[in-house]
BAFI-678507 format. One record per residue (C-alpha): z, x, y; residue number from 0; residue in three letters. Coordinates in nm, 2 decimals, m for minus. Layout:
REM BAFI-678507
{{Z; X; Y}; NUM; "ALA"}
...
END
This chain:
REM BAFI-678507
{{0.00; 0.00; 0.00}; 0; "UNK"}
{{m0.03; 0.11; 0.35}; 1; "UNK"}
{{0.23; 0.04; 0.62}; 2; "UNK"}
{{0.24; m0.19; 0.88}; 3; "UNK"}
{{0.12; 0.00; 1.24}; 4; "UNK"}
{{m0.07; m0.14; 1.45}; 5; "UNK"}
{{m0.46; 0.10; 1.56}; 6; "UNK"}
{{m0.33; 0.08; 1.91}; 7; "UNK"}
{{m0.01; 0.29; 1.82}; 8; "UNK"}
{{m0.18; 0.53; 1.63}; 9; "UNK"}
{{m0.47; 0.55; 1.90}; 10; "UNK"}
{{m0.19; 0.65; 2.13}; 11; "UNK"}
{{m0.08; 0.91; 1.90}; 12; "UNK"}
{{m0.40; 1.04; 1.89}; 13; "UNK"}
{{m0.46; 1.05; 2.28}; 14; "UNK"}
{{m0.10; 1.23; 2.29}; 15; "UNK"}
{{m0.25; 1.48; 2.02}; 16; "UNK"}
{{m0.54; 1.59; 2.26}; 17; "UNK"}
{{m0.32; 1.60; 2.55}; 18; "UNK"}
{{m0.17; 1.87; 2.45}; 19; "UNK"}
{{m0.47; 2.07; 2.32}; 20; "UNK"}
{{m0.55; 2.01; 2.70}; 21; "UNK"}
{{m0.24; 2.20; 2.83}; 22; "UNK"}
{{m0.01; 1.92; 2.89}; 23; "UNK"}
{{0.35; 1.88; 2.80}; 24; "UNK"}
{{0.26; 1.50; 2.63}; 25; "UNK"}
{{0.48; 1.32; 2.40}; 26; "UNK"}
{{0.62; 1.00; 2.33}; 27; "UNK"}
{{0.96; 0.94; 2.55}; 28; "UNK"}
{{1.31; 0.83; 2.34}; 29; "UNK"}
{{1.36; 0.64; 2.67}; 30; "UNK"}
{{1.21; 0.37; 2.89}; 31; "UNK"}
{{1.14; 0.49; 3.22}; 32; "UNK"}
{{1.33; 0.42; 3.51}; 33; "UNK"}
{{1.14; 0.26; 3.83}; 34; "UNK"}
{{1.29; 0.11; 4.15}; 35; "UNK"}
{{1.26; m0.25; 4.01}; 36; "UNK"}
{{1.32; m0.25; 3.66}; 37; "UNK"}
{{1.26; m0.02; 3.35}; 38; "UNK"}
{{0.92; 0.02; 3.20}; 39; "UNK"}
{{0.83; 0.14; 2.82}; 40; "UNK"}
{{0.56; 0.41; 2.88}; 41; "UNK"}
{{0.37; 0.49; 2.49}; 42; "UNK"}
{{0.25; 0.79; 2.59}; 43; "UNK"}
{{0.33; 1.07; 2.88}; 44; "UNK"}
{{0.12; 1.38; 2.99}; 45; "UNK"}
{{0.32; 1.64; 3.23}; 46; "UNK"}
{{0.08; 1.91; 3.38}; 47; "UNK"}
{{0.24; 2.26; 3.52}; 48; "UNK"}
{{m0.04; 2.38; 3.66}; 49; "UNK"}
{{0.01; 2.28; 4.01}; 50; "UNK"}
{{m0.20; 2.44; 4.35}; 51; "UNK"}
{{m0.04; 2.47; 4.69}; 52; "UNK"}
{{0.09; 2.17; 4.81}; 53; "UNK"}
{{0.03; 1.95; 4.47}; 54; "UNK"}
{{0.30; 1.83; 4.34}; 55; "UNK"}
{{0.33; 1.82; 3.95}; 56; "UNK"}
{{0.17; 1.58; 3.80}; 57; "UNK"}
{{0.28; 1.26; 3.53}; 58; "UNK"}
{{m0.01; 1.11; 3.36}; 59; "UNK"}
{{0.12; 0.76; 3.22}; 60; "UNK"}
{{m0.11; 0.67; 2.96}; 61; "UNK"}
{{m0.28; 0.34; 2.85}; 62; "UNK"}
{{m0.50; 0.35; 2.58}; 63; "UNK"}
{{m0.68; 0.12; 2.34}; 64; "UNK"}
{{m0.91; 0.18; 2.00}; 65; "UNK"}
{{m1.19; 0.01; 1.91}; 66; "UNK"}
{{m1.16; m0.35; 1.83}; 67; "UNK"}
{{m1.31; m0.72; 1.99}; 68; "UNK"}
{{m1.38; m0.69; 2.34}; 69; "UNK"}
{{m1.14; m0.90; 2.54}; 70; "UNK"}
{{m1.21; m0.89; 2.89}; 71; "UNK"}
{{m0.85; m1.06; 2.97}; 72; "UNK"}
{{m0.67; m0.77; 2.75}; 73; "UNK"}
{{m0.87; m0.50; 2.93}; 74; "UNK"}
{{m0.78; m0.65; 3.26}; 75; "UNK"}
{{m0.40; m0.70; 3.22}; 76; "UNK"}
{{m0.36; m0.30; 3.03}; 77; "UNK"}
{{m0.47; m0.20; 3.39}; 78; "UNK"}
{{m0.25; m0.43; 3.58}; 79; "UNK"}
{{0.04; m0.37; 3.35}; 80; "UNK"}
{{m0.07; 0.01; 3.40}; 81; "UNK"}
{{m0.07; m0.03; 3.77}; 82; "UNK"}
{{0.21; m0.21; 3.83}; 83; "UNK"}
{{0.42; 0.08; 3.64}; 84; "UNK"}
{{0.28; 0.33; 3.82}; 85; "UNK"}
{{0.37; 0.15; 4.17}; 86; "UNK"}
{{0.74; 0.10; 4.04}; 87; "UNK"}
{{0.78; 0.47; 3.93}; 88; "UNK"}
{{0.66; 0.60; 4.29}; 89; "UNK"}
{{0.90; 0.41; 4.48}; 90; "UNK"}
{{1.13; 0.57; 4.31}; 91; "UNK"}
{{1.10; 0.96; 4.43}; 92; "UNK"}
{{1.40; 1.08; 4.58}; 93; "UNK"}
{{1.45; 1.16; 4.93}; 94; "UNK"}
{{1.54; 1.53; 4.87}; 95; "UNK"}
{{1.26; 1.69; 4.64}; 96; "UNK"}
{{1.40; 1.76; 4.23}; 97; "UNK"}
{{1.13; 1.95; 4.11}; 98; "UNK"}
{{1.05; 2.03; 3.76}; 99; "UNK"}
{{1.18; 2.35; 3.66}; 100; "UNK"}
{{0.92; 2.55; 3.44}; 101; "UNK"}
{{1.10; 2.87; 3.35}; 102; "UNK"}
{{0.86; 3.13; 3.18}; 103; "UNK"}
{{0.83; 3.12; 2.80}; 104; "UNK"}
{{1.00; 2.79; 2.77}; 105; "UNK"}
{{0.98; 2.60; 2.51}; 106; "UNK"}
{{0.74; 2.30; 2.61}; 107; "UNK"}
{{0.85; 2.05; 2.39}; 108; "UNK"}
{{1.22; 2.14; 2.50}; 109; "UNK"}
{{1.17; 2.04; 2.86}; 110; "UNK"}
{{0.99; 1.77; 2.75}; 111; "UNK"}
{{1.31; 1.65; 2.62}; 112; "UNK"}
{{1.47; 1.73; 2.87}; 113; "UNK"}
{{1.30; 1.51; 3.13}; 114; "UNK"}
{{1.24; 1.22; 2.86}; 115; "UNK"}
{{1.47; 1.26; 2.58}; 116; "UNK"}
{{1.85; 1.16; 2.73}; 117; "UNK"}
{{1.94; 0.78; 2.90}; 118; "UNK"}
{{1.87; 0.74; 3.24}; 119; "UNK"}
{{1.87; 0.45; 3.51}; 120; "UNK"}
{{1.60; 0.54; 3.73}; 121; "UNK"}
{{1.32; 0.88; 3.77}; 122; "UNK"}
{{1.49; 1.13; 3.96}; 123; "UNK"}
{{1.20; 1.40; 4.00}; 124; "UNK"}
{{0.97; 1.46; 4.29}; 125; "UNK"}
{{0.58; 1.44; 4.10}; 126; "UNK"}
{{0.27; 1.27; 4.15}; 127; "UNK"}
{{0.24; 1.00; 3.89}; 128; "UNK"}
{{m0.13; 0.94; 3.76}; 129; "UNK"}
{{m0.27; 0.62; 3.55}; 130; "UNK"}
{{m0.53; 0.66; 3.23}; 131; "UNK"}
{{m0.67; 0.43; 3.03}; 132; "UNK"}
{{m0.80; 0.59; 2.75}; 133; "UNK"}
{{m1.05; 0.34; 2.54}; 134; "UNK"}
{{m1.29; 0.38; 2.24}; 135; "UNK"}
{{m1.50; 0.12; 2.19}; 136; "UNK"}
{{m1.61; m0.15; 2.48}; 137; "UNK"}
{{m1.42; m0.22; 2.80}; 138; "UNK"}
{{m1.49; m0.48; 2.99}; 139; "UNK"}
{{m1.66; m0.38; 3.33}; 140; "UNK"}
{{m1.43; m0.58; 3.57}; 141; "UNK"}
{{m1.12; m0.40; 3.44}; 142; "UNK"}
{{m1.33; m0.09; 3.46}; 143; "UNK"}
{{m1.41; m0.15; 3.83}; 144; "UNK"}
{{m1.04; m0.26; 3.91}; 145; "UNK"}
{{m0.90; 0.05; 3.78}; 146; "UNK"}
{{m1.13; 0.27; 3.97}; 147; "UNK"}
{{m1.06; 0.08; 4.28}; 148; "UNK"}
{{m0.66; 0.12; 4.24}; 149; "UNK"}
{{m0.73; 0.53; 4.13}; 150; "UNK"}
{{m0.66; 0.45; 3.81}; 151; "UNK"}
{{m0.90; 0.70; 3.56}; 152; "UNK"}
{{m1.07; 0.58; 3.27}; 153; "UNK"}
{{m1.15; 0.83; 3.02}; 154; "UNK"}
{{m1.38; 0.71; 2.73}; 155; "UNK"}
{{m1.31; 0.86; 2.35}; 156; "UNK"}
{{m1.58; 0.89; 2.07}; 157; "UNK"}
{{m1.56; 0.61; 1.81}; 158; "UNK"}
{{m1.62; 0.89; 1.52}; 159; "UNK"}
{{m1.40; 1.18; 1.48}; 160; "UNK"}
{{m1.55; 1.44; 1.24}; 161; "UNK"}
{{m1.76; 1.23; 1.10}; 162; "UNK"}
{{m1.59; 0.91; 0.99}; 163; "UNK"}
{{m1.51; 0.61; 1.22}; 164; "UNK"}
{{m1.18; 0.58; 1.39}; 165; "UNK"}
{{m1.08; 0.21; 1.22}; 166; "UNK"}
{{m1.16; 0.45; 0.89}; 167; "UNK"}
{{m0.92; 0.74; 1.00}; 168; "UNK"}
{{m0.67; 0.49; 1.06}; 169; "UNK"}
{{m0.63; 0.35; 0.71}; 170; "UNK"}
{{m0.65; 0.67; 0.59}; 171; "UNK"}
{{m0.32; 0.75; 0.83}; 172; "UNK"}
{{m0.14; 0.43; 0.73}; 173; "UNK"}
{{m0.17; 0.53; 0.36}; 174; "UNK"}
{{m0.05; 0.86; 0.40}; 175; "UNK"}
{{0.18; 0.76; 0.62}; 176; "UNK"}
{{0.34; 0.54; 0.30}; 177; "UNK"}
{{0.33; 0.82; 0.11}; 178; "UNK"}
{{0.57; 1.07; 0.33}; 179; "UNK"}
{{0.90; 0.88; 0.19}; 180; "UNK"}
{{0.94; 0.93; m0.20}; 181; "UNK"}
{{1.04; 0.63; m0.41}; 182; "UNK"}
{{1.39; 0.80; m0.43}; 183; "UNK"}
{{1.41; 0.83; m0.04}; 184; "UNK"}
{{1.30; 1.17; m0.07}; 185; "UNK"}
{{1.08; 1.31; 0.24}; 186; "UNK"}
{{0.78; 1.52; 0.11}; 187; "UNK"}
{{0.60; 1.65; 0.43}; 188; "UNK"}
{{0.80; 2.00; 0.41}; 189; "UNK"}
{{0.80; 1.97; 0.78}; 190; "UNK"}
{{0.99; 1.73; 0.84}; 191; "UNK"}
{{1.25; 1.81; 0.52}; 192; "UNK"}
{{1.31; 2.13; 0.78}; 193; "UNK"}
{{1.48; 1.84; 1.02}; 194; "UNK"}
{{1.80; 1.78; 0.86}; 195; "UNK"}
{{1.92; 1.63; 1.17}; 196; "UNK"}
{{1.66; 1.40; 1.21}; 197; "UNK"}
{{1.62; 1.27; 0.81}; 198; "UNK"}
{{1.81; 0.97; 0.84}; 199; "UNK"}
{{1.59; 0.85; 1.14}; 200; "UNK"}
{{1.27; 0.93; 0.99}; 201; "UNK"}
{{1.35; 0.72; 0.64}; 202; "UNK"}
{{1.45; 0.41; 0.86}; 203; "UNK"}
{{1.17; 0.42; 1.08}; 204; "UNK"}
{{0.92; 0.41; 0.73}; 205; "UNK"}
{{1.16; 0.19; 0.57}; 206; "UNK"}
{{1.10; m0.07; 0.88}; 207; "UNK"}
{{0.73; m0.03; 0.88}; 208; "UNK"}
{{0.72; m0.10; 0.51}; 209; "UNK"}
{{0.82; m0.46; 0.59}; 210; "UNK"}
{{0.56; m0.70; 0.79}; 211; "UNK"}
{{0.70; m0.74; 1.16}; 212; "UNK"}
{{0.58; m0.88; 1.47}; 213; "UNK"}
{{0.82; m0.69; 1.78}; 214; "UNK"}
{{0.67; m0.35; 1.92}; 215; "UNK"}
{{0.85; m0.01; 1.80}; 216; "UNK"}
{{1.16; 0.04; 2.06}; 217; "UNK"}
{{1.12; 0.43; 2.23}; 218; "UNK"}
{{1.35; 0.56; 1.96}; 219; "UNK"}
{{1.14; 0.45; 1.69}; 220; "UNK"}
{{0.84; 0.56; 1.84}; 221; "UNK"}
{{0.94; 0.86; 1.92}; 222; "UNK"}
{{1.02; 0.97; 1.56}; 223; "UNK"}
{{0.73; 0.79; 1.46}; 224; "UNK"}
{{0.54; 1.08; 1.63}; 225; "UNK"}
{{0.71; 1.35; 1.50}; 226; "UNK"}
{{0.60; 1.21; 1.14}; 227; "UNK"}
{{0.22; 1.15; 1.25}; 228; "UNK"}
{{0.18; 1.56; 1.40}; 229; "UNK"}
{{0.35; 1.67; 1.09}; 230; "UNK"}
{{0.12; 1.49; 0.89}; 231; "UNK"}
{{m0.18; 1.60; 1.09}; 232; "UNK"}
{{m0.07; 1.96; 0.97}; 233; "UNK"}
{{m0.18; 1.87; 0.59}; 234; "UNK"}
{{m0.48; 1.92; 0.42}; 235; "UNK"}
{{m0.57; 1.61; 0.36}; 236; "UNK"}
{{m0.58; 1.53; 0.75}; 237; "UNK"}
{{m0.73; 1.86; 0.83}; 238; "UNK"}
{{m1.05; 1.75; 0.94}; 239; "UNK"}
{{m0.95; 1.50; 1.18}; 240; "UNK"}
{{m0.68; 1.77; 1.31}; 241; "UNK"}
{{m0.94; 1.99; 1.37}; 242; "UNK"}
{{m1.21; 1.74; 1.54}; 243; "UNK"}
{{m0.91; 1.62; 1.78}; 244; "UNK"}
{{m0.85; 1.96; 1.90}; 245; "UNK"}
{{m1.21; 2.03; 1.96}; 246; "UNK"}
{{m1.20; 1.73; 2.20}; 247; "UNK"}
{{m1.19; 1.87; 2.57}; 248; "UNK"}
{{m1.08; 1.69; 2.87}; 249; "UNK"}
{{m1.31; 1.83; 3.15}; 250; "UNK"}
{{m1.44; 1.70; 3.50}; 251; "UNK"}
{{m1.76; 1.60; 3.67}; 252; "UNK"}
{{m1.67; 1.62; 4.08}; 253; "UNK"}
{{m1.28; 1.58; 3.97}; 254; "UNK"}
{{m1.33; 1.28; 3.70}; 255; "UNK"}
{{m1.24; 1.34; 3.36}; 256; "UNK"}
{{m1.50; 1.26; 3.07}; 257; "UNK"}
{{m1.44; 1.41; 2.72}; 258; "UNK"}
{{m1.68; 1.68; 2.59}; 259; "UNK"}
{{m1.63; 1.77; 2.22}; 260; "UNK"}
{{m1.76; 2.05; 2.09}; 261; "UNK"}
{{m1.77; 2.28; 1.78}; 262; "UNK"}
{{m1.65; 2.64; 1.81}; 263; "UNK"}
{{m1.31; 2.78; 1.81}; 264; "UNK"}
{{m1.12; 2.77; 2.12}; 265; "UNK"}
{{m1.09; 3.13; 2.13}; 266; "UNK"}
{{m1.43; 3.17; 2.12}; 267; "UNK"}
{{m1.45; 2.92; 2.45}; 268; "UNK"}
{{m1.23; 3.17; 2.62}; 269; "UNK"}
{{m1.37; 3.48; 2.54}; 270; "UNK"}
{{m1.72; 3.32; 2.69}; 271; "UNK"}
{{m1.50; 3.25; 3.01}; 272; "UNK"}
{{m1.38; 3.61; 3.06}; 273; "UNK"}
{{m1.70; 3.73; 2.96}; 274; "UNK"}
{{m1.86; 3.53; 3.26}; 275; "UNK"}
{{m1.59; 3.59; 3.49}; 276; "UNK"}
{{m1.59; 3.96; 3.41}; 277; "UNK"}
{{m2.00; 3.98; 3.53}; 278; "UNK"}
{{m1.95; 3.75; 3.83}; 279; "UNK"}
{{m1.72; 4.05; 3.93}; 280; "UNK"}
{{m1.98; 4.30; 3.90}; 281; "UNK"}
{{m2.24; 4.12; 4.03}; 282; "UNK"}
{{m2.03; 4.03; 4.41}; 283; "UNK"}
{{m1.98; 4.40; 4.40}; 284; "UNK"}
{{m2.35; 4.45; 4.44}; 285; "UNK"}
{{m2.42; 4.24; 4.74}; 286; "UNK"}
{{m2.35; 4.33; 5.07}; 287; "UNK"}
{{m2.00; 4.27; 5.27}; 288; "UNK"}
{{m2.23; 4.07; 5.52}; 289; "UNK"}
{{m2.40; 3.83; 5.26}; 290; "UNK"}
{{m2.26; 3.53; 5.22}; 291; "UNK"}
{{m2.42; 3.47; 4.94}; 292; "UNK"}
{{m2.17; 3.47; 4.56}; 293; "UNK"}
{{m2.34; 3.39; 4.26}; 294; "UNK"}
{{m2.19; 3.15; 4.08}; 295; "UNK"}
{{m2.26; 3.18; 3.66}; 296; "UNK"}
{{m2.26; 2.88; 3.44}; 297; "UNK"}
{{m2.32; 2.82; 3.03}; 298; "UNK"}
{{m2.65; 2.69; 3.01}; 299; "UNK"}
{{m2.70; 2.40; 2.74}; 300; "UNK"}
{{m3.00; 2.22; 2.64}; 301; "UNK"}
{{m2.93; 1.83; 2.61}; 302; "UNK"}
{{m3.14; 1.70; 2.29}; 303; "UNK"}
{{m3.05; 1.33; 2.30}; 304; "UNK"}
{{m2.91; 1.05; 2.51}; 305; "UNK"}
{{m2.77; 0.76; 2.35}; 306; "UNK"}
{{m2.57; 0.42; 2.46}; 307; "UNK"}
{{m2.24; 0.42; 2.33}; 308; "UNK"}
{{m2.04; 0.07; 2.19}; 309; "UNK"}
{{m1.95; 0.10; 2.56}; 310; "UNK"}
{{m2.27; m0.02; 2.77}; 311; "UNK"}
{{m2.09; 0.20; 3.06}; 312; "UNK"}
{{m2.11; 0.49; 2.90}; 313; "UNK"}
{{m2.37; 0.71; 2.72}; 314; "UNK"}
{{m2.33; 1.05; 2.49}; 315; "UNK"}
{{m2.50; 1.33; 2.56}; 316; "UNK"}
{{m2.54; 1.55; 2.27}; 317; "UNK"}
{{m2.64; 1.93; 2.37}; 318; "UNK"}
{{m2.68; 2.27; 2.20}; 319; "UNK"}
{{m2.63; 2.65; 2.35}; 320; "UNK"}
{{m2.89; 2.79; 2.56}; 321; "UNK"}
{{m2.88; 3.15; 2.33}; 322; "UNK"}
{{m3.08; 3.36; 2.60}; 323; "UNK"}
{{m2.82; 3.21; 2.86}; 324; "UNK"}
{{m2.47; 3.18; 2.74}; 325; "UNK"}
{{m2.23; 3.47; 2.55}; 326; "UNK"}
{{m2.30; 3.58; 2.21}; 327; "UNK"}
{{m1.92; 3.41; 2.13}; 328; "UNK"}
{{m2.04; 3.07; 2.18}; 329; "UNK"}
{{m2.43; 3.14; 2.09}; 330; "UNK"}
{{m2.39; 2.82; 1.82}; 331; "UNK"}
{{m2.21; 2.59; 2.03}; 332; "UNK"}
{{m2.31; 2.23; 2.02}; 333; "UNK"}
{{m2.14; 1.87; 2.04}; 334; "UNK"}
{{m2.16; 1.59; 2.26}; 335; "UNK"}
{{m2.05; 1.50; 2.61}; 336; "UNK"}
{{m1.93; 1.16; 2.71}; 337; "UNK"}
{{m2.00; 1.01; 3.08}; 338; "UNK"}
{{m1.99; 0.72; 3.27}; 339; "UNK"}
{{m2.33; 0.60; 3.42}; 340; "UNK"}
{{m2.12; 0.58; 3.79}; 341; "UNK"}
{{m2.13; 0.97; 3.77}; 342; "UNK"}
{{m2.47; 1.01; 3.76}; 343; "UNK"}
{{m2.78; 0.90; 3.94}; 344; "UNK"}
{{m3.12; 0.94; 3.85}; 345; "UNK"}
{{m3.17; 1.28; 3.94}; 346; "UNK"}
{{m2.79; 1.43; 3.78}; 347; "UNK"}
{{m2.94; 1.22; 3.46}; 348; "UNK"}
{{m3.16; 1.50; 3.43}; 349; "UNK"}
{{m2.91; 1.78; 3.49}; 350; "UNK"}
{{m2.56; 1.82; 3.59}; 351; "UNK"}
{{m2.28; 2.06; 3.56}; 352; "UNK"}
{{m1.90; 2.03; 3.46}; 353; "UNK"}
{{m1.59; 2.17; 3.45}; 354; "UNK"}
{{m1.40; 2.32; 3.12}; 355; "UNK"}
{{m1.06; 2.39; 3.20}; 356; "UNK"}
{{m0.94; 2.67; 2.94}; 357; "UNK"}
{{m0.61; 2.79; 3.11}; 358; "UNK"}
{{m0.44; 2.78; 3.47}; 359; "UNK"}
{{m0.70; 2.97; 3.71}; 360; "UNK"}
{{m0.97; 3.02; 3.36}; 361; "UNK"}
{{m1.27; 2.73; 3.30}; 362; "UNK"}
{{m1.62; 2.71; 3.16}; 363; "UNK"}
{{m1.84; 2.59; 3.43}; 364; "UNK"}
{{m2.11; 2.39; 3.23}; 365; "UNK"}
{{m2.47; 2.31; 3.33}; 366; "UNK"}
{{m2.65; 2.04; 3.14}; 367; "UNK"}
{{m3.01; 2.02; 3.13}; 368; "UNK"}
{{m3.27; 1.78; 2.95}; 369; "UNK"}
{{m3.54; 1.95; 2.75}; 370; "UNK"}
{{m3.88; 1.92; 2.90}; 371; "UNK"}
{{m4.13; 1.71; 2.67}; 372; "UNK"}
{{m4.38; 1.89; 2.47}; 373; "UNK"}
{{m4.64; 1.70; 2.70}; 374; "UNK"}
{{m4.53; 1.82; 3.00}; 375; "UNK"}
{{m4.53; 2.19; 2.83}; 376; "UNK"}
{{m4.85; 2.15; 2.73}; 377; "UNK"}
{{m4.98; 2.01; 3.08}; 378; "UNK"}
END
């Protein structure tokens, strides 16, 4: 048998999971949060420490729903429901700035804790909360539009992770899932045995999702809930979605996020970066102090295809490495790029850039380009 969890909890769990393959601090708080009104119960949190000169650090509070019937009323109340949290957490920054305190070679998940892990009335830190939806399948367009106009991002997912369909993956969880508490209470993910603190919790949490119920997990439950769904993620049978998660990049076009996945190692992505960086150095060394002309080096990749995803606002781009123009470390690269059609015009259709960030003050700067027909070659 399988247990009874719902695709929209383990969709969040999966959003979390490349969250923090993107260099956030995400998790699932043991607490609701605390705004000026009342208290809210947030599924999923992002905290990035990469903050410029007058930014302050920033929250990401994260809505998401998998693929399922389209339900234009659903869409549009996640983004109120979305909004309205976000409102009630601003008002609630304290007159004197509390900061969060990022010591070097912290533990991440530690100060996670920290900030979301003991009872609290209200927020007490100084950030800059930001809203995502993140979807798979359709979204209605009014919801769409309604979040763009409150500065709310919507950040669209691929229905197939390495090569199965999400609703597929998600069986696949649930049965596993079933099969992580022994018939003589025993846990068998060696993981988690390693928790002695935390067995008790984990067997009542499977215990109550063996039994049919209709109430939503409390932040408790989901919490642990999490800790059992990464630690299964770490076994073989669960290796290849693992993998295809953390291939799935967060980047920007002009500041939006759309999600790029790709099929090289992330070291590899790196290496390419310092590579680049390394030769835009040389090359501003060879032009004169009173030039202002920098070069500015990009990866080059050829787009192959473009097709309409289950989202009609949406459409993938699948692309392959340029050889003559990128770094022999990510020669074979290839995947798919997901963007919104409000991002590009007719002319960007045909080639635009985005941004990979890799680590604080390190990205891949990515040029797309169509291939030219075999007519117009021969013309």
């Amino acid at each position: 048998m399988s247990l009874y969890i719902s695709g929209q909890k383990l969709f969040e769990y999966m959003v979390a999971y490349i969250l923090r393959n993107n260099g956030y601090i995400a998790g699932v708080p043991r607490r609701k949060l605390g705004g000026r009104g009342t208290q809210h119960q947030v599924g999923v949190i992002g905290v990035d420490l990469n903050n410029s000169p007058f930014c302050l650090n920033t929250v990401l509070i994260v809505a998401a729903r998998g693929p399922g019937e389209t339900d234009a009323a659903a869409d549009m109340q996640l983004v109120r429901n979305l909004k309205a949290t976000l409102l009630d957490l601003e008002q609630t920054l304290p007159a004197r700035r509390e900061l969060i305190r990022d010591l070097l070679d912290n533990n991440r998940g530690d100060l996670f804790h920290r900030i979301y892990g003991g009872k609290r009335e209200k927020e007490t830190l100084t950030v800059n909360y930001v809203g995502g939806v993140f979807i798979a399948g359709d979204f209605s367009r009014p919801a769409w539009e309604y979040a763009n106009a409150h500065g709310i991002y919507v950040v669209h997912l691929p229905e197939v992770f390495a090569g199965e369909p999400l609703l597929d993956w998600q069986q696949r969880i649930r049965l596993s899932l079933d099969r992580v508490m022994a018939a003589d209470n025993r846990i068998t993910l060696p993981g988690l045995a390693k928790k002695t603190k935390k067995i008790g919790d984990f067997r009542e949490i499977l215990a109550l999702l063996r039994q049919p119920r209709q109430e939503d997990l409390i932040p408790e439950q989901s919490h642990d809930l999490f800790t059992i769904f990464n630690e299964l993620l770490r076994t073989e049978e669960m290796s290849a979605l693992a993998r295809s998660l953390r291939q799935t990049a967060l980047t920007t076009i002009n500041g939006y996020p759309v999600v790029l996945e790709y099929n090289v190692s992330y070291k590899a992505l790196v290496d390419a970066a310092l590579a680049i960086y390394e030769r835009k150095i040389r090359r501003i060394k060879s032009v004169a102090p009173a030039t202002t002309y920098k070069p500015l080096d990009v990866v080059h990749l050829k787009i192959d295809s473009v097709t309409p995803t289950m989202d009609r606002q949406v459409l993938k781009f699948s692309y392959r490495a340029d050889k003559e123009e990128v770094p022999s470390s990510i020669e074979h690269l290839s995947g798919s790029v997901y963007v919104p059609n409000s991002l590009l015009d007719k002319r960007s259709m045909e080639r635009f850039r985005l941004k990979m960030p890799l680590k604080a003050g390190l990205s891949l700067v990515c040029e797309f380009q169509r291939k030219p027909s075999r007519l117009a070659q021969s013309i």
